[in-house]
matplotlib code that plots the C-alpha trace (Angstrom):
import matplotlib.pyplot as plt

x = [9.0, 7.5, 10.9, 11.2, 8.2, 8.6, 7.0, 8.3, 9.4, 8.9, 5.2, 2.9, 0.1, 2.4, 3.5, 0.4, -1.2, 1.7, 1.0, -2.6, -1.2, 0.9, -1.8, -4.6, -2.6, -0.7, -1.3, 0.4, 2.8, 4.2, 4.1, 5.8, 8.3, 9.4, 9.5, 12.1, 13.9, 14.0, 14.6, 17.7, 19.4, 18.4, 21.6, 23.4, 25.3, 22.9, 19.6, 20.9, 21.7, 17.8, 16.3, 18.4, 17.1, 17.2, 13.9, 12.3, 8.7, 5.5, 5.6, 9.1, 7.2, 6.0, 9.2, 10.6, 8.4, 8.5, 12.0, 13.6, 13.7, 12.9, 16.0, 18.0, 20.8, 22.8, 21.4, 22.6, 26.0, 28.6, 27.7, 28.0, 31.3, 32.5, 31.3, 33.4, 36.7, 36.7, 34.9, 33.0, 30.3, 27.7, 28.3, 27.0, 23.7, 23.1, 23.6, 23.8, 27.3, 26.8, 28.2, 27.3, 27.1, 24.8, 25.1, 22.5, 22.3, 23.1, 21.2, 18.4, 21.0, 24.1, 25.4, 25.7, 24.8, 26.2, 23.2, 23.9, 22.6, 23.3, 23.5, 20.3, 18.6, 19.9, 17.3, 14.1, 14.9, 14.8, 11.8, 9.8, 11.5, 9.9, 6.1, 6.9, 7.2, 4.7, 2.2, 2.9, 2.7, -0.7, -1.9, -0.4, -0.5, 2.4, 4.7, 6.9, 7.1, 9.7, 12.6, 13.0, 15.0, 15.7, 18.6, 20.3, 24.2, 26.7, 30.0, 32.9, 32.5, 34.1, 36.0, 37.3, 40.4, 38.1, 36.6, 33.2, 32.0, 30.5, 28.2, 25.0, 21.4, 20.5, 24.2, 24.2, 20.8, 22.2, 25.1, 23.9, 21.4, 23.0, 21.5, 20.2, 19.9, 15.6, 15.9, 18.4, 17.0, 19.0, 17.4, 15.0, 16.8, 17.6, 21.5, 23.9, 24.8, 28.0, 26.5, 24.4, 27.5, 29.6, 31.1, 31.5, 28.1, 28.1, 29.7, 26.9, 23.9, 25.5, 25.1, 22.5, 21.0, 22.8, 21.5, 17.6, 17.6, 18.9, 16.2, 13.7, 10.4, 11.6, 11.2, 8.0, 8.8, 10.9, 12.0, 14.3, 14.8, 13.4, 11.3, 14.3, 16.8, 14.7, 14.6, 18.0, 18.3, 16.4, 18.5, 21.4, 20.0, 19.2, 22.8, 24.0, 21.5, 23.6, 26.4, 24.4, 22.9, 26.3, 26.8, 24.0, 24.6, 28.5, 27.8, 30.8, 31.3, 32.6, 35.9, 36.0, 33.6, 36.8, 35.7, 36.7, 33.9, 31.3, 32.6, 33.0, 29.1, 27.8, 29.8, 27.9, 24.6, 26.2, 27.5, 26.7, 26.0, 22.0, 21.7, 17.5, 17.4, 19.8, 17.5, 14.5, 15.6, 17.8, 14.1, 12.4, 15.0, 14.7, 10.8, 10.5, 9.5, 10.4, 6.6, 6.2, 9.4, 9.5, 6.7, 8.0, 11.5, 9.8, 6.6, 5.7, 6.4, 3.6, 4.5, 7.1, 8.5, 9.9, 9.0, 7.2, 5.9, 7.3, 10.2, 9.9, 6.0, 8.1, 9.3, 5.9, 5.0, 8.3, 8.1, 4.5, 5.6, 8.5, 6.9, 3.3, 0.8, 2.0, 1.0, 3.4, 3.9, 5.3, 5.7, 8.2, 9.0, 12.0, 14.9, 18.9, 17.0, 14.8, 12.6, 8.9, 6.0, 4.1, 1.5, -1.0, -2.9, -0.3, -2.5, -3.3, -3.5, -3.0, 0.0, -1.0, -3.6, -0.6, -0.4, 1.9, 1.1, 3.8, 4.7, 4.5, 7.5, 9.7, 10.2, 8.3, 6.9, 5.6, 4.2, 4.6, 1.4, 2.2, 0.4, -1.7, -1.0, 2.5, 4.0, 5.5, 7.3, 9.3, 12.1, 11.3, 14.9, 15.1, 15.1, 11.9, 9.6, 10.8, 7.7, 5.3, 2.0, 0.8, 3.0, 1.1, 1.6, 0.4, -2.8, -3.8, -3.3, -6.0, -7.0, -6.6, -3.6, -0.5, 2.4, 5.9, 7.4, 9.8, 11.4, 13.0, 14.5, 16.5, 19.5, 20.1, 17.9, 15.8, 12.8, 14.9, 12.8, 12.9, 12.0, 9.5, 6.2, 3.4, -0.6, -3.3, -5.9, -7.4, -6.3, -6.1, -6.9, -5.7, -2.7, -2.6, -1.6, 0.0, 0.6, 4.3, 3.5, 7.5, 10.6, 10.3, 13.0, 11.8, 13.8, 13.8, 13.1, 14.3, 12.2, 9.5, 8.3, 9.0, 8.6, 8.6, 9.6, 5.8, 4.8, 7.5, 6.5, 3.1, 4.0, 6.1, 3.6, 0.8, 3.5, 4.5, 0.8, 1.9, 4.8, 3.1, 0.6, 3.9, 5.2, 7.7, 8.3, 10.3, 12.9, 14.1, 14.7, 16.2, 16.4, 18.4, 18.1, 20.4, 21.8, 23.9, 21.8, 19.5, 16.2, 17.1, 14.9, 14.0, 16.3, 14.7, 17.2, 14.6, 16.0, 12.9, 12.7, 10.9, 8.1, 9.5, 13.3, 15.6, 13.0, 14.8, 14.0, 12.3, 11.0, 9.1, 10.1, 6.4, 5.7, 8.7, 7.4, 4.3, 5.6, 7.9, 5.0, 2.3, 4.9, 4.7, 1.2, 1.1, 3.4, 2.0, 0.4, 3.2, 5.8, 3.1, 2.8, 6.8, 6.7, 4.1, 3.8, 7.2, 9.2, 11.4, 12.0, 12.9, 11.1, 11.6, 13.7, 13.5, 16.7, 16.7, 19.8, 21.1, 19.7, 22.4, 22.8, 21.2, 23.3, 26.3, 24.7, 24.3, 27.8, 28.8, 27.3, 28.1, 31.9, 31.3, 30.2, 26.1, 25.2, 23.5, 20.6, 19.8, 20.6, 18.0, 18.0, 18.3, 15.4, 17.4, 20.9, 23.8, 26.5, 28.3, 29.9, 27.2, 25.5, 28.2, 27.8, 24.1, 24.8, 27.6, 25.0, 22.3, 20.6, 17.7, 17.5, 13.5, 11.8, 8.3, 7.5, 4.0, 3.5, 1.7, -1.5, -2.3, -5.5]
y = [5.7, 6.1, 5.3, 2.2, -0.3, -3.9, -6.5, -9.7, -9.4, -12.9, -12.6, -11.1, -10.6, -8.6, -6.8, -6.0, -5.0, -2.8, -0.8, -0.8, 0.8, 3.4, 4.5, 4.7, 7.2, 8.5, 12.6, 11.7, 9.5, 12.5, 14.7, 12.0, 11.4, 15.2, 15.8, 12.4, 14.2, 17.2, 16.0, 14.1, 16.8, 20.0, 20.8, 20.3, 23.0, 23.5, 23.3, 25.5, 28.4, 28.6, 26.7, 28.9, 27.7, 24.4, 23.0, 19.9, 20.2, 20.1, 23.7, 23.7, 22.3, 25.4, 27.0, 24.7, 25.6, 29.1, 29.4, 27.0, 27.6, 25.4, 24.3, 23.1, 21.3, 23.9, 25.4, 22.3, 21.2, 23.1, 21.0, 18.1, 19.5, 19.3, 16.3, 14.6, 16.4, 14.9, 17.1, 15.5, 14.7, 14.2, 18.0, 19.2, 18.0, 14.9, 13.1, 10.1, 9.6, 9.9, 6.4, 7.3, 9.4, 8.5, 9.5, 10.6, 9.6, 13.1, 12.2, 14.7, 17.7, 16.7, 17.2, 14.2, 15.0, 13.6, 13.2, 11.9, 8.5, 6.7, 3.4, 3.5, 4.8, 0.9, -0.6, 1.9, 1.0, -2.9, -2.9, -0.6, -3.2, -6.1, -4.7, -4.1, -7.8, -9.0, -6.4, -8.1, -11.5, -10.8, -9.8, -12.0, -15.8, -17.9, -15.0, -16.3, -19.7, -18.7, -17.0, -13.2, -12.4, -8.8, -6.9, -5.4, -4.0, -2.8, -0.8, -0.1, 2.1, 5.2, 5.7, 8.9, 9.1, 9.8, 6.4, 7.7, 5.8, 7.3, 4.8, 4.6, 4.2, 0.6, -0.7, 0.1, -1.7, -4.9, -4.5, -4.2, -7.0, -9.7, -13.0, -14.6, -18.5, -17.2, -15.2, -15.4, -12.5, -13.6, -17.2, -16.0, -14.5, -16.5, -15.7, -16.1, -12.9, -13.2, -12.6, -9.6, -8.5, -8.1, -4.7, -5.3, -4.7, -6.5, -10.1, -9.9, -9.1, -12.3, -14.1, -13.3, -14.1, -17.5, -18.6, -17.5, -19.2, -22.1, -21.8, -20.8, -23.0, -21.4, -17.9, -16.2, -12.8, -10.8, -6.6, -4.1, -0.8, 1.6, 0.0, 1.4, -1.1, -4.1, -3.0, -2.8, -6.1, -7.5, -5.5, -7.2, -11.1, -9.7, -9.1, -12.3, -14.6, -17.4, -17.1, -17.7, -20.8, -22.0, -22.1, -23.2, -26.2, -26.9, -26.8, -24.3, -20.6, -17.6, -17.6, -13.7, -13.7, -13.4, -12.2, -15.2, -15.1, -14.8, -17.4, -20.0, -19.2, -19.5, -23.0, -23.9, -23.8, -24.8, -27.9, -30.1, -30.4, -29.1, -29.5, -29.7, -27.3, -25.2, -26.2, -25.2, -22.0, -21.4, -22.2, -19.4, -16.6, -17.7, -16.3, -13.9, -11.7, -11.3, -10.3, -12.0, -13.5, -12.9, -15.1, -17.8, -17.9, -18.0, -19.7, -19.1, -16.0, -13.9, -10.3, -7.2, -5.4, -2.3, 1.7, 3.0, 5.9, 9.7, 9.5, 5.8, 5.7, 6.1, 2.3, 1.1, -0.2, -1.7, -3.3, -5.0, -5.8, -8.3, -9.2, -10.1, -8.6, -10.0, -7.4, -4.3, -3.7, -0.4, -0.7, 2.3, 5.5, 6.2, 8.2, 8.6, 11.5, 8.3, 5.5, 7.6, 5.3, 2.4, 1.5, -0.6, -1.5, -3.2, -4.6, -1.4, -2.0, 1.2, 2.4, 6.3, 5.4, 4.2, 6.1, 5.5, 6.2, 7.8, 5.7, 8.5, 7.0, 7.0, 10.8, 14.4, 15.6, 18.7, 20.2, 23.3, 24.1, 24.8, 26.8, 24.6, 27.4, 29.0, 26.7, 30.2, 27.9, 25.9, 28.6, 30.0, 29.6, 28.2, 31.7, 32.8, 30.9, 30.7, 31.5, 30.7, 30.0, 27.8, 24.9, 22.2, 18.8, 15.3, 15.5, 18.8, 18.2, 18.6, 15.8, 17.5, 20.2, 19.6, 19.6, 20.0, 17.3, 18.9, 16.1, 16.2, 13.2, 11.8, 11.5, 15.1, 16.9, 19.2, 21.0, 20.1, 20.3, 16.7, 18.8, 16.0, 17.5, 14.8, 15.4, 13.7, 11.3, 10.3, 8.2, 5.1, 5.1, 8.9, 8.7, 10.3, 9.0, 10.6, 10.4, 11.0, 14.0, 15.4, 16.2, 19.9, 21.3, 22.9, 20.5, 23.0, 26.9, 29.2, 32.4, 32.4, 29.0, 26.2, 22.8, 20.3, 16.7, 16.0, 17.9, 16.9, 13.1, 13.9, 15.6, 12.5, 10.5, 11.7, 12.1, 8.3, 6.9, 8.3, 5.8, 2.9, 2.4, 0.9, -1.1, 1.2, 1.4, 4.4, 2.8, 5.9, 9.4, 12.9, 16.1, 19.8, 23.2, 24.2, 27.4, 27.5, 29.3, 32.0, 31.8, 29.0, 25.5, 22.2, 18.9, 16.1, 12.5, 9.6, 5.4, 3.7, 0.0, -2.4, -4.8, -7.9, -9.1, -8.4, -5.7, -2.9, 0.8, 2.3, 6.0, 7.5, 11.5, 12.7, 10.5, 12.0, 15.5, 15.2, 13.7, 17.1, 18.7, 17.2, 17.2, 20.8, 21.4, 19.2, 21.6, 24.6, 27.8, 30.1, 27.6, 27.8, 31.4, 32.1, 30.0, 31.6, 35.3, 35.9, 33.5, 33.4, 30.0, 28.0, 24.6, 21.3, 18.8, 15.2, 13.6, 9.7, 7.7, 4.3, 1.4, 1.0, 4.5, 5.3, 2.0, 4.0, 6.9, 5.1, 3.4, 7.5, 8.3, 4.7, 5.6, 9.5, 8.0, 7.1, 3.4, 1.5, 1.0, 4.2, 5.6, 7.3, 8.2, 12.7, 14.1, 16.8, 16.6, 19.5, 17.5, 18.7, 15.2, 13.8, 16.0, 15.0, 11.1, 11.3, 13.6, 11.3, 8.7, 10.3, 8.4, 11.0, 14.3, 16.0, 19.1, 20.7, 22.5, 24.3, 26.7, 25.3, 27.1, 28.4, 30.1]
z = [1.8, -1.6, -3.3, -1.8, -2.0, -1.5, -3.7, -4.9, -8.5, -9.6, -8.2, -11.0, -8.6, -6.5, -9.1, -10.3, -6.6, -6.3, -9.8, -8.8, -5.3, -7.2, -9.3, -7.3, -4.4, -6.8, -5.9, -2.6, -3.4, -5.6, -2.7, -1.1, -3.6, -3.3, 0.2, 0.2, -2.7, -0.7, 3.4, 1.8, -0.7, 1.2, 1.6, -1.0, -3.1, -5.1, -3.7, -0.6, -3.2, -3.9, -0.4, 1.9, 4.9, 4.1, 6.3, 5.1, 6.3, 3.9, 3.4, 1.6, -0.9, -2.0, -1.2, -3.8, -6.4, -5.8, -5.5, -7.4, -11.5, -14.3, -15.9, -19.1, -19.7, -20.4, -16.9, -15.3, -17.3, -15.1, -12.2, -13.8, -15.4, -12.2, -11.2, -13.8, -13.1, -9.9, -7.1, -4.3, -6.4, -2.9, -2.0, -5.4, -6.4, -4.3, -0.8, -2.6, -4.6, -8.2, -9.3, -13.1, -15.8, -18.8, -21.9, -24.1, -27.7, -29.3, -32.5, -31.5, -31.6, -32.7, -29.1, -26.2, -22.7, -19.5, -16.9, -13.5, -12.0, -8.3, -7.1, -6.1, -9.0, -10.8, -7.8, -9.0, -12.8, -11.6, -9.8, -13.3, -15.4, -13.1, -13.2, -16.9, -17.3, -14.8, -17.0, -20.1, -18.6, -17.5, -20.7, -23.1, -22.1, -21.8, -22.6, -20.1, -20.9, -24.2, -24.7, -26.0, -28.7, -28.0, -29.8, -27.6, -27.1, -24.6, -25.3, -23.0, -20.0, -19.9, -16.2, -15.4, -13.0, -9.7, -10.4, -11.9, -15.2, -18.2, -19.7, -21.2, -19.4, -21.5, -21.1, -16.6, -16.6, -18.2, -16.6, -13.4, -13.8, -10.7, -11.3, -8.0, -5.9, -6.9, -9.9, -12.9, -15.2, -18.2, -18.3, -20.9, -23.3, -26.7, -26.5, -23.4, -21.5, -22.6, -26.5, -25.1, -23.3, -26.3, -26.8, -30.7, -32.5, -35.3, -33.8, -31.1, -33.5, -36.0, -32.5, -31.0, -34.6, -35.2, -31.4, -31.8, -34.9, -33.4, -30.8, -33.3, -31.8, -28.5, -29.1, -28.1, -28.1, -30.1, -30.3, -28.9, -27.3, -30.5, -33.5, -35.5, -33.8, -34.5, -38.2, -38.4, -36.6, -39.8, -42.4, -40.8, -41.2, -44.8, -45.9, -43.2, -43.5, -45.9, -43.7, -40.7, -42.2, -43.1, -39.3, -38.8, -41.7, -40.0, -36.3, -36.7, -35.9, -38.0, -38.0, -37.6, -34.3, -32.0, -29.0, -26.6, -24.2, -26.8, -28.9, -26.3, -25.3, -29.0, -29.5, -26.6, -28.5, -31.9, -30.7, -33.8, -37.6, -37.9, -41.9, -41.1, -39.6, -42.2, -44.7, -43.2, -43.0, -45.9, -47.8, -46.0, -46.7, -50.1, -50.4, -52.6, -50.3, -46.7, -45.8, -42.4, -42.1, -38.3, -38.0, -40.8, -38.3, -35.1, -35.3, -31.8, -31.6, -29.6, -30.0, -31.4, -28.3, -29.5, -28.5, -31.5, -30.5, -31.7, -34.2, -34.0, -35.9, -38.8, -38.9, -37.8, -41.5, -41.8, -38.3, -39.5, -42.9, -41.5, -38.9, -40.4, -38.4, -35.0, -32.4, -31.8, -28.5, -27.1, -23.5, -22.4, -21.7, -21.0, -21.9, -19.9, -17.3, -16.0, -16.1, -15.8, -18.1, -18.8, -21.6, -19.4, -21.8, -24.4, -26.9, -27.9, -31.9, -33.3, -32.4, -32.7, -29.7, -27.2, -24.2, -21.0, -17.4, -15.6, -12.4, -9.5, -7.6, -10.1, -9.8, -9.2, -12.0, -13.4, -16.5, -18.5, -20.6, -24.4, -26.3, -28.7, -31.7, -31.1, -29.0, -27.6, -24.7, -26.8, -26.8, -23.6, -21.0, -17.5, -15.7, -18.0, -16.7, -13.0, -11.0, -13.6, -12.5, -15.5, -14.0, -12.5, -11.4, -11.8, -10.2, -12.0, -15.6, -18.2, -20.8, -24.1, -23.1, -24.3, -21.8, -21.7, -19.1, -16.3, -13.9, -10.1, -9.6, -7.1, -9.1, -8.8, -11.5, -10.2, -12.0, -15.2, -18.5, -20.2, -23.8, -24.5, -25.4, -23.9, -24.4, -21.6, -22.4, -19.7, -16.1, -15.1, -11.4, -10.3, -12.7, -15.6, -18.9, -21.9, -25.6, -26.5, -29.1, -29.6, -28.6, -27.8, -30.2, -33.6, -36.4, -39.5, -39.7, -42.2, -41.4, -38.9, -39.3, -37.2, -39.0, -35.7, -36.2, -35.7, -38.7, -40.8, -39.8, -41.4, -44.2, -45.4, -44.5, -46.7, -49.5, -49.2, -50.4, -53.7, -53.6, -51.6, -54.5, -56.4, -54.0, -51.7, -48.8, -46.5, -45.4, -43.2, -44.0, -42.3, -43.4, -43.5, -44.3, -47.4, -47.0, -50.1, -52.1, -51.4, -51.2, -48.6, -48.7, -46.8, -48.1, -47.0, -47.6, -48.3, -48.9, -50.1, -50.5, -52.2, -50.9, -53.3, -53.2, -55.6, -58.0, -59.1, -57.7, -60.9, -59.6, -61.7, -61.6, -61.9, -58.8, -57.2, -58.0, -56.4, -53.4, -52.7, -53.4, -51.0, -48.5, -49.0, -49.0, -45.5, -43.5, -41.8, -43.1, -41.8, -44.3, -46.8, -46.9, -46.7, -50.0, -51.6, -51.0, -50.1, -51.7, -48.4, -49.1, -52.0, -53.6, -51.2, -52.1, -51.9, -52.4, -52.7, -51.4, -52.5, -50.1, -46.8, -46.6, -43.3, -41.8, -42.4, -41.1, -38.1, -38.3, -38.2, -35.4, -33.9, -34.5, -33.0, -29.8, -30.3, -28.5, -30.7, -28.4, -28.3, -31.4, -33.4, -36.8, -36.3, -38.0, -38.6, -39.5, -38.0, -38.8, -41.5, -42.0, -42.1, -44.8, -46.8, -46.5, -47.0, -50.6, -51.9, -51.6, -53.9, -56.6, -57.3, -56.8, -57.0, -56.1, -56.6, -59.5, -58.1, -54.9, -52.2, -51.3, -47.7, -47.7]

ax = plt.figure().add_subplot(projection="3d")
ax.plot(x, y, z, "-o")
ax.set_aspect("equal")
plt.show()
């Protein structure tokens, strides 16, 4: 069965043969993968209501596609409604029991979502997460001769009364990780489980923090989930790092780290006085700057794991600053509907040149063409576009053609539109791979334009060289639309940092100026035209915030529900509350004073 390939995990030519086995057959393995999907959920609620028959033969493939619509969350949330209240969850979507629910972020749109996952779903994550490591093994020598310091969190479960639990994707895999007599998967981290395992945020980033550092000369590989998280993970040793060393110095924990189990596994570690070794480190927090202070901390370290692709490009310069050139690697993609890519090649330098091959076993996947110049699909609903011919799957995509990515799993989504927007760039073997270009959802409009979180990632961009010349950095940024005030405009929230410790921010309001200004001139010619002709919309503004404010903008979302592993800064904010933290933190408020041209 395609879902269920053996192959020995701690063997990395196995591993390796068996991604080399997946991607060369991978145009039947996909029909393989559906026809399991299919022969075991046929008749289930909700596949019957479109199936009817219920047969399980090749040819209901085609049934399937003909018959069965493309879907959206929204298409899908009143089975999963009633999945949580307690019906016989195997009768509705799946013949497998739905064990889980994970939750979704809800940064991108304000809004969580509850997406289902099985028992044996935790098995097909394993095994990607074991040719993961066997890939980068292979490419990077002695990678697995260290240990990893990777931020990474948990929070409580959620149980509802029928025994379900709501959790997120990150916290079930760790979770579910079961050391063996063969293979203990936590051996290489820097920290104890019972430090990764911690529910409270900040004592488990002081920790794992206080134990890596303590292990400095055996770390060889450092990261997290998102780029953002690992920057954050820095921001945090920023504000901490005396107090670490004073642990460090003593041989004695923080009094205010309380949580028993975590406690008793730090002391463990800081078992004795280490003044050296507080020293040494307490000298190299002192720099001036903090350029390359990964590397300064942990010598050996071989590479930054983090996802920096999309949204997360953004913390790219901030990621390389700290970390001083050390290779960035962006393995994943992933998201709470599944575990679907790989970079295989990742020593890919640039990060804007990473591309991930989706592993055919991991689900069936399809893709709806967008249209390079209106996007017209973006807003197009599950019903629209239920026979539409222009679908096509794995083996049929074309290099060049961006696609939106629809998933069947075997979790119980079925022909369910991921609203990730991916664009072909060649194969590796008979599988394609993909650039991650966007999430599908348009971020700001006013009018007719739609300003996606790709363009708006340029637009700053280009405006930022202004302030780079000087020594800045973007730190992070989001923006709204104010509709206070007609003509309505674009607020985009900007915290800027310096390259040197302790220099003062001194903008210069010309500088400022021009920024909202080339940020103008980057977005679209519809945008550009609204402004110009029409005055449909009013001047841009950039609005600068005191440094820490997008921590507690995180600590908001944090508090609302958000997992810190998955949390992602909103390019767009719709939270009303959280407008209003981000504009009591203002320091600078600047807009432009010219039109942007469009012809």
């Amino acid at each position: 069965m395609a879902s269920k390939l053996n192959f020995d995990p701690r063997d990395k030519e196995s591993c390796m043969k068996l991604l080399e086995t997946l991607t060369s057959n991978a145009p039947f393995i996909q029909q393989q993968v559906l026809g399991e999907i299919l022969a075991k959920n046929a008749n289930t609620e909700y596949l019957k209501g479109f199936l009817l028959d219920g047969s399980e033969d090749d040819d209901n493939i085609e049934h399937f596609k003909n018959r069965v619509p493309l879907v959206a969350y929204e298409d899908m949330k009143p089975y999963f409604d009633r999945i949580v209240s307690g019906e016989a969850s195997s009768a509705i979507i799946s013949a497998e029991p739905i064990t889980e629910l994970f939750i979704s972020s809800g940064t991108s749109c304000g809004k969580h979502k509850l997406l289902p996952s099985t028992a044996e779903e935790a098995g097909r994550r394993g095994m990607y997460q074991f040719i993961s490591a066997a890939l980068l093994n292979m490419h990077i020598e002695g990678l697995n001769k260290g240990r990893i310091m990777l931020f990474t969190f948990t929070r409580p479960d959620i149980e509802t009364p029928n025994g379900l639990i709501i959790t997120y994707a990150t916290c079930s895999f760790l979770k579910n990780l079961k050391p063996t007599k063969e293979l203990n998967p936590f051996d290489g981290f820097s920290s104890p489980i019972e430090v990764i395992l911690c529910t409270e945020t900040k004592q488990s980033i002081f920790c794992q923090l206080l134990c890596s550092l303590v292990r400095r000369f055996e770390v060889v590989r450092v990261g997290s989930s998102v780029a953002s998280l690992f920057v954050w993970g820095i921001k945090f040793l920023e504000e901490n790092w005396q107090e670490i060393c004073a642990n460090i110095r003593t041989g004695q924990i923080s009094e205010w780290i309380t949580e028993p189990n975590c406690r008793k596994a730090v002391s463990s570690i800081l078992n004795k006085e280490m003044p050296d070794l507080a020293d040494k480190v307490d000298e190299i927090f002192r720099e001036q700057s903090w350029e390359g202070i990964v590397k300064k901390l942990w010598p050996n370290t071989k590479i930054v794991d983090a996802i920096s692709t999309g949204t997360m490009a953004q913390y790219v310069p901030l990621v390389n600053f700290y970390s001083g050139g050390l290779p960035l690697v962006s393995m994943h993609y992933v998201c709470s509907e599944g575990f679907f890519g790989l970079n295989l090649e990742p020593l890919t330098m640039l990060n804007e040149d990473v591309s991930y091959t989706l592993l055919p076993n991991m689900a069936y996947f399809e893709f709806l063409p967008v249209d390079q110049k209106e996007e017209e699909n973006d807003d197009l609903k599950g019903e629209d576009v239920k026979n539409n011919e222009l679908v096509v799957d794995l083996a049929n995509v074309k290099v060049g053609q961006k696609y939106e990515l629809i998933v069947t799993t075997f979790t119980g989504l079925y022909r369910y539109r991921v609203g990730d927007i991916l664009l072909p760039t060649g194969f590796y073997n008979k599988a394609p791979k993909f650039k991650f270009i966007r999430r599908q959802n348009v971020v700001l409009s006013i009018d007719i334009e739609k300003t996606t979180e790709e363009d708006l990632f340029k637009a700053i961009t280009n405006a930022m060289k202004i302030l780079e010349a000087n020594g800045f950095f973007l730190s992070d940024y989001t923006s709204y639309v104010n509709a206070s005030k007609v003509p309505y405009h674009y607020v985009l929230f900007w915290e800027l940092q310096m390259r040197r410790n302790g220099e003062e921010q001194e903008l210069d309001g010309v500088q400022m100026e021009k920024c909202c200004a080339v940020v103008e001139q980057s977005l679209d010619a519809t945008y550009r035209m609204l402004r110009n002709r029409r005055n449909a919309i009013g001047p841009l503004e950039i609005k600068v915030v005191n440094p820490g404010t997008f921590q507690k903008l995180m600590d908001f979302f944090v508090s609302e529900g958000s997992s810190v592993n998955q949390y992602k800064t909103p390019k767009c904010i719709k939270v009303d509350k959280a407008i209003e933290l981000l504009n009591s933190s203002v320091m600078g408020t600047y807009s432009s004073k010219c039109i942007p041209t469009y012809n």
